[in-house]
N, C-alpha and C positions, 0 to 999 in steps of 0.2 A: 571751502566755505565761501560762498556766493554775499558777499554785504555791500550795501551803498551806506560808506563811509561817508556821512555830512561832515562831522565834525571829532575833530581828533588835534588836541592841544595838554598844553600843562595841568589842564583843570579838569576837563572833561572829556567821554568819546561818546560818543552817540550816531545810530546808523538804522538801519531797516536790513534783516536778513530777504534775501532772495530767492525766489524757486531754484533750486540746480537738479538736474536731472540724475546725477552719480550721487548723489545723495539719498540716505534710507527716507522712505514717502517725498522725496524731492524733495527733500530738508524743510520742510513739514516742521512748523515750531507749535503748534498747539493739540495740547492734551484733549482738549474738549471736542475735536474733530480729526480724528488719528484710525488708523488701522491697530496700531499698535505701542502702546506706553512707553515699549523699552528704546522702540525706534525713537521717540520723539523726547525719550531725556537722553538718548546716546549724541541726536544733534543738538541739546542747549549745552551739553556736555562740550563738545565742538565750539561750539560760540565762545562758551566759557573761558576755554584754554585760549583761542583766539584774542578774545581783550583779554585775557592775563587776570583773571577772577575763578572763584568757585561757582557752583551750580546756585550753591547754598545762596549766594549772595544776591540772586535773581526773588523778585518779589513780582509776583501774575495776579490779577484781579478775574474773576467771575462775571466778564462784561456781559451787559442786560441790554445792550441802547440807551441807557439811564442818562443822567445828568449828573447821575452822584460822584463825587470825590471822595479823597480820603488822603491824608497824610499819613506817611511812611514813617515808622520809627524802627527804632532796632529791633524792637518785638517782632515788627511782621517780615523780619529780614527770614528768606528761604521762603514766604508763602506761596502757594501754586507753584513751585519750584520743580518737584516733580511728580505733583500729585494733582489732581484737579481738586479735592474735596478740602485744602487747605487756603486755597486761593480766599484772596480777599472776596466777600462777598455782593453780588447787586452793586459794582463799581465801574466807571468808564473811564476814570482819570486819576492818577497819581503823583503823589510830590513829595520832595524828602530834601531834608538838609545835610541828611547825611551821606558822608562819604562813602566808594565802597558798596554799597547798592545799587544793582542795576535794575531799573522801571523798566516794567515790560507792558508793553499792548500788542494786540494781535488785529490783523486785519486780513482781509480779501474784499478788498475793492473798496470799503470803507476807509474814512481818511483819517493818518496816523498823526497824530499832534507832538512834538518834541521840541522842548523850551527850557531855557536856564536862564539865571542872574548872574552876569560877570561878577557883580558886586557885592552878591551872600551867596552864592553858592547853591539860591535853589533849585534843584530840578524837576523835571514832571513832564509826565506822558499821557494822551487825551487821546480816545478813540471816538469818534463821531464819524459815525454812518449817517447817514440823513436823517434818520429818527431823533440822531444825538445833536446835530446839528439845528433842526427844528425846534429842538429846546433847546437851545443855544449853550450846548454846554462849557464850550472854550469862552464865552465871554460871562458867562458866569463864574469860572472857576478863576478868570484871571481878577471879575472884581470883586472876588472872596480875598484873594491873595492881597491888592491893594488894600482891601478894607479892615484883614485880620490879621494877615502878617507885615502887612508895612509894606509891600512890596511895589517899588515904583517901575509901574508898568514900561515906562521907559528905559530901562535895564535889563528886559525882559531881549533876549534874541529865539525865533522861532524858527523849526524846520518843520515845512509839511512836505510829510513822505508820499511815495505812491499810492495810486489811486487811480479807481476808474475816472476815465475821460468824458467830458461833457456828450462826446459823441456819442460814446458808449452807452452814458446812464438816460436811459431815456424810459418816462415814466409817463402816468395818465394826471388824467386832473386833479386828483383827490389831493396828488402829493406837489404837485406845481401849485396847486392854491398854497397848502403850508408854508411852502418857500416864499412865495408871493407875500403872506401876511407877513411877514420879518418885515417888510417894509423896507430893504436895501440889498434884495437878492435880485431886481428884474434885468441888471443886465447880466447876470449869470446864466439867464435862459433863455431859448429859441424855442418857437415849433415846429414841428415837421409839418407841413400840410400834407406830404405824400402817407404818412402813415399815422397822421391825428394824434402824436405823442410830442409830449413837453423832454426837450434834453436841459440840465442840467448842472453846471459845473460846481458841485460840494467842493473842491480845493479852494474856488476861489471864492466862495461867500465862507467859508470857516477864516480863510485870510481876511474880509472883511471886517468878523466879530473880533479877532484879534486888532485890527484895525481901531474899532469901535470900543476896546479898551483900552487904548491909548498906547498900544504896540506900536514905534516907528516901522513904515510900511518899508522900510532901508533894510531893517533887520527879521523882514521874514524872508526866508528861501521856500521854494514850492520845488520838489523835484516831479517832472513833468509823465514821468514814467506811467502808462497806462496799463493796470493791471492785467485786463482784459484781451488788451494787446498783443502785450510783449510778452517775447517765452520766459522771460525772468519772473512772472507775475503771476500768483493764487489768484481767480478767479469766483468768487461764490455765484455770480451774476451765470459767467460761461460754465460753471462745471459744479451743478449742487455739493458735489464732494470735494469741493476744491481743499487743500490744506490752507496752510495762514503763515502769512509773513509776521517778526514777532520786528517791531520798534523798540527801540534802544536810549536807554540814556542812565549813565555813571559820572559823579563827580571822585574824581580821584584824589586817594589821600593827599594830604599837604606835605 
């Protein structure tokens, strides 16, 4: 089992699965882009045992690009778990207070969001691709959190996981204007004169809106791994059929 351990303590473990090769679909964590169903709950199966949980206890969202959130209760404990058609629905981002639940997001090349509160215990995972980014999903969702659960953004510690590299992501105007209207993305970008394309960098203008919600910049980590890259990395950009890395985050019982 291939994983980038962030964070593994008394409270919490939280990590990003990896491509491995010995692995069925190269350990391939999402159902909505698989060869095969049985392959891809035999690997969350994997995972599972790995942190020392059930399958059952994994809760997957229906991600759109959205902006939408959604808190986790004991209800939608198993959801998308090993089915696609129970997954939470039209969601990008998730939070829960409860122990014993592991938040799952999936990406390929898109940037994986994972955050907790030493101080309650909450946790939650954010998927923003650029589309989620441009609606600012992480800094929405964090001053929802301040504004309805109390949640002092300053308590808040963040890991952004792999992701395409600024080199990599390179796009035309339509979508360098987007990033440009946020109004605190331009040093996130260059352009190429040789090939008239805008690069980039989604990890670090999503660090930003974390940033801009009152995140200390001390308590974000960025792991710098470029999906595209590296042979550890699902690619949607390099390989339309790329599988998908699943993010991680469980608060363990007391």
């Amino acid at each position: 089992m291939k994983t980038n351990i962030y964070l593994n303590n008394e409270k919490f473990i939280a990590g990003m699965t990896m491509k491995n090769e010995v692995e069925l679909e190269h350990n391939n964590m999402a159902l909505h882009a698989c060869e095969s169903t049985a392959d891809i709950v035999e690997n969350r199966k994997k995972l599972a045992a790995f942190l020392n949980c059930e399958l059952d206890n994994f809760v997957c969202a229906n991600q759109t690009h959205s902006a939408n959130f959604h808190r986790v209760t004991l209800d939608d404990k198993g959801r998308g778990a090993n089915q696609v058609d129970t997954a939470i629905a039209d969601t990008d981002a998730l939070y829960t207070y409860e122990p014993n639940i592991l938040l799952s997001s999936f990406t390929a090349d898109c940037v994986p969001v994972i955050f907790y509160n030493e101080v309650t215990g909450l946790i939650g995972v954010i998927h923003s691709g650029w589309q989620g980014t441009v609606k600012e999903i992480s800094l929405k969702l964090f001053e929802h959190l301040n504004q309805v659960e109390r949640c002092n953004p300053s308590d808040l510690h963040v890991h952004i996981g792999a992701a395409l590299s600024q080199e990599k992501f390179e796009v035309d105007e339509n979508v360098y204007v987007k990033f440009k209207d946020l109004g605190y993305a331009d040093n996130f970008m260059y352009y190429n004169d040789q090939t008239h394309k805008y690069h980039i960098d989604n990890q670090l203008t999503v660090k930003k809106q974390c940033e801009l919600a009152g995140i200390p910049s001390e308590q974000i980590t960025i792991d710098r791994t470029c999906t595209f890259v590296s042979p550890d990395g699902f690619s949607y950009r390099q390989d339309k059929q790329s599988g998908r890395h699943l993010s991680f985050i469980m608060r363990k019982s007391d």
